[in-house]
C-alpha positions as CSV (number, residue, x, y, z in Angstrom):
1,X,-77.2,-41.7,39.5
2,X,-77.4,-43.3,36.0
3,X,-74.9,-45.7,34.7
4,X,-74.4,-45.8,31.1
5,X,-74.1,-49.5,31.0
6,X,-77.3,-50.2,32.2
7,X,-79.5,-46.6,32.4
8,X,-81.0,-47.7,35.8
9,X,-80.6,-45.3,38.6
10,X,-78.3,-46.5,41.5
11,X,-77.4,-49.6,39.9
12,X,-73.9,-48.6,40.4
13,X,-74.1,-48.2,43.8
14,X,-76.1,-51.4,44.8
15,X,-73.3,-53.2,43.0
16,X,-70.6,-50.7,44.1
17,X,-68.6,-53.5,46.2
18,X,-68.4,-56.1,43.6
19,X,-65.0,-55.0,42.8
20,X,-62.8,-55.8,45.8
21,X,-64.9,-58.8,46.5
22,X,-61.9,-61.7,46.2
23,X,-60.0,-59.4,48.4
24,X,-60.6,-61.2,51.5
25,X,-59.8,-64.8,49.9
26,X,-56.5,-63.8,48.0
27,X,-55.2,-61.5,51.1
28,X,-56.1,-64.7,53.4
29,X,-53.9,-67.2,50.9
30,X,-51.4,-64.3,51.2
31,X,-51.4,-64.5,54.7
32,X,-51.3,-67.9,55.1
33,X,-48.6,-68.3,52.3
34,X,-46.7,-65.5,54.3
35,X,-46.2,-67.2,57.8
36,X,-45.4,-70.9,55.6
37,X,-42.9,-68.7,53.5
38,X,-41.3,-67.6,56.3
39,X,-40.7,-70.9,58.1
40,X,-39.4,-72.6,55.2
41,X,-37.0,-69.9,54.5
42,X,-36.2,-70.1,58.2
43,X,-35.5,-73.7,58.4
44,X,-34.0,-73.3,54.6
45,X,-31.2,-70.7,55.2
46,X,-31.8,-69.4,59.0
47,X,-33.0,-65.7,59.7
48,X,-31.5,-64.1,56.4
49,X,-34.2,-66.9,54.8
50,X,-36.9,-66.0,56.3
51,X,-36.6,-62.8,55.9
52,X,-36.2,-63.4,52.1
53,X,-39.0,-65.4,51.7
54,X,-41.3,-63.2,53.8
55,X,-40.3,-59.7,51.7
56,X,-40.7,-61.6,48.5
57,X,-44.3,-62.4,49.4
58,X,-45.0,-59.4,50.9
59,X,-43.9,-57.9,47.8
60,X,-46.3,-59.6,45.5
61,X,-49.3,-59.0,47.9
62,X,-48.2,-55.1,47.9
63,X,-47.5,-55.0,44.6
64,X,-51.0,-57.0,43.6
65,X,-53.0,-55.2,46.1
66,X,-52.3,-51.8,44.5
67,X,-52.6,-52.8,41.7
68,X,-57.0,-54.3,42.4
69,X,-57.3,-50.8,44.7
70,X,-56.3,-48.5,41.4
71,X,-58.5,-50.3,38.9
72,X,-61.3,-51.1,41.1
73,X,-61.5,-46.8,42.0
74,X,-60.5,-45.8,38.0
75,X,-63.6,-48.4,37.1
76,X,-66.0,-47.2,39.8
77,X,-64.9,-43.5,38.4
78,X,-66.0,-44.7,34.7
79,X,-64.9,-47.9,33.1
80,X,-62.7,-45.8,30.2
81,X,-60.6,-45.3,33.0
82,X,-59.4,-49.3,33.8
83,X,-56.9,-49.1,31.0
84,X,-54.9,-45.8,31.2
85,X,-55.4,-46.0,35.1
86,X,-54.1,-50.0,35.0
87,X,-51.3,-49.6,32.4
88,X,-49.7,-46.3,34.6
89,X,-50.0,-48.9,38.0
90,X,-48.4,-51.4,36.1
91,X,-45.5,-49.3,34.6
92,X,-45.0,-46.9,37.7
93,X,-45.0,-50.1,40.3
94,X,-43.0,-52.2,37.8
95,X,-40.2,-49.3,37.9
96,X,-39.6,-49.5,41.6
97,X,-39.9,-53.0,42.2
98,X,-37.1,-52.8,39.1
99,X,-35.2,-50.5,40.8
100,X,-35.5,-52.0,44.3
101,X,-34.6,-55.2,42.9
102,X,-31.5,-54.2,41.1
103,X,-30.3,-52.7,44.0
104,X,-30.9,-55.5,46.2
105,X,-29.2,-58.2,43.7
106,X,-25.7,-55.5,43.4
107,X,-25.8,-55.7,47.2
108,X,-24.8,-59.5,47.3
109,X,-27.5,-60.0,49.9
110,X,-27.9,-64.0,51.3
111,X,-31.6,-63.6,51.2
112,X,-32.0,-63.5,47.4
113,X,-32.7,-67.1,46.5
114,X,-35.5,-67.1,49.2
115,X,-36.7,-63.8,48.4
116,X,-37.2,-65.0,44.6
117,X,-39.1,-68.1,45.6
118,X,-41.3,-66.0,47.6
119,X,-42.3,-64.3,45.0
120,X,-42.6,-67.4,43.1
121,X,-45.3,-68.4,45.4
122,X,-46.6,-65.4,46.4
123,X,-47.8,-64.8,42.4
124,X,-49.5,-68.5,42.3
125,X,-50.7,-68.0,45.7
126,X,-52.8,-65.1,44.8
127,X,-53.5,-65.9,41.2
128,X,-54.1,-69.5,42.1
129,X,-56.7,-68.1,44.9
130,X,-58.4,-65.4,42.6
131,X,-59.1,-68.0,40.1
132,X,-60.5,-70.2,42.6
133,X,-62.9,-67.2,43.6
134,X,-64.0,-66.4,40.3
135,X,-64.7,-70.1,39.2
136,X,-66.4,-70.8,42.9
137,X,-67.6,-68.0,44.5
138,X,-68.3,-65.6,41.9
139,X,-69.9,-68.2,39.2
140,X,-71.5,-69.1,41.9
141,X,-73.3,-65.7,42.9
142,X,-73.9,-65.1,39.2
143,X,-75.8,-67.8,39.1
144,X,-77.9,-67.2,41.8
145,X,-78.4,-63.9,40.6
146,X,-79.9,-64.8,37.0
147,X,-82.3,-67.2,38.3
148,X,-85.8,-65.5,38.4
């Protein structure tokens, strides 16, 4: 297989991975984030808290995790497909979560103010974490990689 970027046969598929790499470093801040969330919002405002702050999380990490699994296929398909492939994600997952979220906030639910810091945290949680990759792990394989 030849890769337009490059012209080398199966360069694509020795580096085929390189795409969902962070995955197991920002799902692991998720994770952890997720069981703190959920004690706070336990100790915070009881079950309804919890609850709350574990959904709001858990909402993020759905939302971002679709989001890496959809570009990482559309650019392992061809790389003209990141942007139509990433801006439909975006728009079609930003519709339900409106949706959803409208819904929830007419309902008058007591988890709100615990769901909304979840997802606070859960968005630095995983950004915070995949910029850490990148500038650690990532720069760091690069490097390794260009030296002869």
């Amino acid at each position: 297989m030849s890769t337009p970027e490059t012209g080398q046969a199966g360069a694509a598929d020795s580096d085929r991975h390189w795409r969902l790499a962070h995955l197991p470093v920002v799902l692991g801040a998720s994770l952890g984030l997720l069981v703190l969330a959920t004690l706070i919002g336990g100790l915070v405002r009881g079950g309804v808290g919890a609850a709350g702050a574990a959904v709001g999380v858990g909402l993020v990490t759905v939302s971002y995790l679709s989001s890496t699994l959809v570009i990482a296929w559309a650019d392992s398909v061809h790389s003209s497909l990141v942007l139509p492939f990433g801006v439909a994600m975006y728009v079609a997952k930003f519709t339900v979560i409106g949706v959803v979220m409208a819904g929830v906030a007419d309902s008058g639910w007591a988890g709100m103010p615990t769901f909304g810091w979840g997802v606070v945290a859960g968005v630095v949680a995983w950004t915070g974490a995949n910029i850490w990759w990148v500038t650690a792990v990532h720069q760091a394989r690069l490097r390794r990689a260009v030296r002869p």
